[in-house]
N, C-alpha and C positions, 0 to 999 in steps of 0.2 A: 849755617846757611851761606856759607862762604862760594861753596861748587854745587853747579849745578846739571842735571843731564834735560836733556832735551829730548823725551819719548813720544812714542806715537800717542800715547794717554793725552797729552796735551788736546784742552778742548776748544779753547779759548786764546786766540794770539791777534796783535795786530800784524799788519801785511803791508805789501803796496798799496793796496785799494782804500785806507783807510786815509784820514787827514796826519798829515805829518807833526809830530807831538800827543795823537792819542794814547792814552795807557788803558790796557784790557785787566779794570777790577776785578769780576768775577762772572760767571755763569753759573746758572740756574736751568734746569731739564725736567720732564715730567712725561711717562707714556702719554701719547692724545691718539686715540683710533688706532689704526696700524701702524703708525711712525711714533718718533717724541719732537716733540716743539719746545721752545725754550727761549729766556733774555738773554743778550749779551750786556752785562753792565759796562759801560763805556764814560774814559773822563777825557773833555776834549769843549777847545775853546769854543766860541761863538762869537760869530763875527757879524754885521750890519753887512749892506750892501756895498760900500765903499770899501770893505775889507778889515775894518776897524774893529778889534776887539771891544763889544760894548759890554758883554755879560760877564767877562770871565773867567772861568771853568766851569763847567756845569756835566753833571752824571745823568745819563740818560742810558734806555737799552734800547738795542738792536732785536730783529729776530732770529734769533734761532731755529735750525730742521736738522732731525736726524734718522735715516732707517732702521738705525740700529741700538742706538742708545752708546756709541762710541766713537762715531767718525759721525762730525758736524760742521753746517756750513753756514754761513750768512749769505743768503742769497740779496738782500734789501741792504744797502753802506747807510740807513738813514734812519732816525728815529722812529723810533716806534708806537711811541708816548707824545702828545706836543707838547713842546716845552710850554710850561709856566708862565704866566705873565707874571708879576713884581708880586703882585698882592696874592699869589696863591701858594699853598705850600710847598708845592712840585719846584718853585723859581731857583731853586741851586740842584736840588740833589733829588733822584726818584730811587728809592729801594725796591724790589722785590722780594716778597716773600720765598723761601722755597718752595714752600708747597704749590701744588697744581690750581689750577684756578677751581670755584666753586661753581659747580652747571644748577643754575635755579631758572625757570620758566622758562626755556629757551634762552636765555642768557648767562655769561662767563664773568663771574667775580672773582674781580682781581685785587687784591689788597697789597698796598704796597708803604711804604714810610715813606712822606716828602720833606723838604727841610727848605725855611725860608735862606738860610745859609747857616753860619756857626757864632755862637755866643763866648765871648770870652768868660770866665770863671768870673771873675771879677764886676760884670755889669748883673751878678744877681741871679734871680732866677724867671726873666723875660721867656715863655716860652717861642719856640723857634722851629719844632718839627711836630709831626701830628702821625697819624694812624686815618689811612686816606683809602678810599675806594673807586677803581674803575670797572666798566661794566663794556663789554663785548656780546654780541649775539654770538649765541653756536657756529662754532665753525669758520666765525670770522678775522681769523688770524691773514688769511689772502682769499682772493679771489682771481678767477676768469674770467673778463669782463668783455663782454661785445657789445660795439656800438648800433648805430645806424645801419654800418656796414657787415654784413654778417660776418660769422667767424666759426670755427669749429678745432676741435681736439678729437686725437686717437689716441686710447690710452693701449697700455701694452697689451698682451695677450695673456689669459688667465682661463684658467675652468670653472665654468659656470657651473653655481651651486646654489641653494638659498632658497627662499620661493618669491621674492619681490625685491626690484633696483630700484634702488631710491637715492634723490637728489635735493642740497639743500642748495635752494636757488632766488633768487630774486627775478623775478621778470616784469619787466617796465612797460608802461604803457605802450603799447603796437608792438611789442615784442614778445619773442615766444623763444619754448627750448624742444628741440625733437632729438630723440635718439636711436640709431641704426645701432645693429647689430652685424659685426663682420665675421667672417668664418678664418680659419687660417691662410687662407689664400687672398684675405681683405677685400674677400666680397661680400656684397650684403646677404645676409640670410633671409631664405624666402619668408613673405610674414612680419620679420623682424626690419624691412627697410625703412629708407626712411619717408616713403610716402605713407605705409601704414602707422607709421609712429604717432601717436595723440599728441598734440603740444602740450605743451605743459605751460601756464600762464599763471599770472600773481605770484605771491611773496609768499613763500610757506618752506617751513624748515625741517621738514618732510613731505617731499612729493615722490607719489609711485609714480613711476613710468610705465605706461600701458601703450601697446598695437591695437589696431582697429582687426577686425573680423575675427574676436576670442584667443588671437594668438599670447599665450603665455609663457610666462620667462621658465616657470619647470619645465616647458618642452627641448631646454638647450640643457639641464644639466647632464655636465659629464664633457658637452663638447669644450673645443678650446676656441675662444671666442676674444675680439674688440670690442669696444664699444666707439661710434663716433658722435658726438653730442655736438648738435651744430645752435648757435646761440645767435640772437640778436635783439640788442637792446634789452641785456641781462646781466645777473652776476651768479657765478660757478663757485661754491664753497667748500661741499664736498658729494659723494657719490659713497654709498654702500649696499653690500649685498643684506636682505633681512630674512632672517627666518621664520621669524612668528606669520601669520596667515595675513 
C-alpha cells in the first residue's frame, strides 16, 4: 500500500468545494430508475456558529448521482442525514448500509448503523451503537420546487413511447402542475399545449398527466418530443414513461 495510481475508477474524492480537513471514507451506489443514486460517507468537523469546534469529528453522507454507474457527482456540499442530537444514536457516526434502500408503501427504508461515539475496551461492555432506521417517500431523494412565483423545466428531447406520463409530485394548496408537449422545433404540439393540459393538484406519488378534448399521449409515439412542466406552489420528484393501461 506504499504507491499508489490515481484512475479514472476513482468515485469518491474530496475537492475544493468541500471543508478543508475533510477525508472521503467510503461510497455506496445502487441502480434507482434510469440513473444510480448513492451516499458519499464523509468525516469532517462541526463547528457552532462562532466557528468553534463543539462536536468534533463526526461521519455523515452526502448525495450521491450517476448516469452511469461510473462517473459520479455530488451535486449537494451538505448533509444529507441531520446530524444527531447528544441522546441519539446518529450523534458521532451514521453508517450506511450497501444495499439499496427497501420501497414499502410508497416509502424508502433506509437502514443504517449509528454510534453514540467509541467505547474504550476497558469501561466493559456499555453499549454505544445500534441498528437504526430512516424512512423517505419515493422518489424523494430531490426535488423541483416552485413557489408562489411560478416556475417551469424543459427536459431534453426523447421519443415518445409507453401509453401514460406520469409524475410524482406534491402540489400545495392554490397550486397546481400543467404540462406541454414540444415538438422538435420547441413548439407546443397541437392538443398537447399547455392550455389543454389538466392541472394536476394534491399529493400523489403517481399522477397521470392528461389534455382536455381526448388528446392522448399514444398519439405522439414515435415523435421526438419535450416535455415543459410548469409548477407553482409544488414539489417535482420524478417523471416516468408507463406502460401498463
Amino acid at each position: 500500500m506504499l504507491q499508489w495510481t490515481v484512475t479514472p475508477d476513482w468515485v469518491h474524492v474530496a475537492d475544493n468545494r468541500d471543508h478543508p480537513g475533510d477525508e472521503a471514507e467510503a461510497a455506496y451506489g445502487f441502480p434507482y430508475g434510469s440513473q444510480w443514486v448513492g451516499f458519499a460517507e464523509l468525516r469532517r468537523e462541526r463547528k457552532n456558529q462562532t466557528g468553534v469546534v463543539d462536536r468534533g469529528t463526526i461521519i455523515n453522507l452526502e448525495l450521491l448521482s450517476s448516469r452511469d454507474g461510473r462517473r459520479w457527482s455530488r451535486p449537494f456540499r451538505r448533509p444529507f442525514f441531520a446530524d444527531g442530537p447528544e441522546d441519539t444514536w446518529r450523534y458521532k457516526v451514521f453508517k450506511i448500509f450497501a444495499n439499496p434502500p427497501v420501497e414499502r408503501d410508497g416509502r424508502l427504508m433506509i437502514y443504517y448503523g449509528g454510534k453514540l461515539g467509541t467505547v474504550p475496551v476497558e469501561t466493559g461492555d456499555q453499549p454505544f451503537q445500534a441498528l437504526c432506521l430512516a424512512t423517505l417517500r419515493k422518489d424523494g431523494f430531490v426535488s423541483l420546487t416552485a413557489g408562489e412565483t411560478a416556475g417551469q423545466i424543459v427536459t431534453k428531447t426523447f421519443v415518445a413511447a409507453g401509453r401514460r406520463l406520469m409524475l410524482n409530485i406534491d402540489v400545495h394548496e392554490n397550486g397546481e402542475a400543467r404540462v406541454e408537449v414540444l415538438d422538435e422545433s420547441a413548439d407546443p404540439v397541437r392538443g398537447f399545449d399547455l392550455d389543454s393540459s389538466v392541472p394536476l393538484r394534491g399529493h400523489g406519488l403517481e399522477q397521470a398527466v392528461s389534455w382536455k378534448n381526448e388528446a392522448d399521449w399514444t398519439l405522439l409515439t414515435g415523435s421526438k418530443v419535450a416535455l415543459r412542466i410548469h409548477l407553482r406552489q409544488a414539489d417535482l420528484y420524478a417523471l416516468w414513461i408507463e406502460n401498463s393501461p
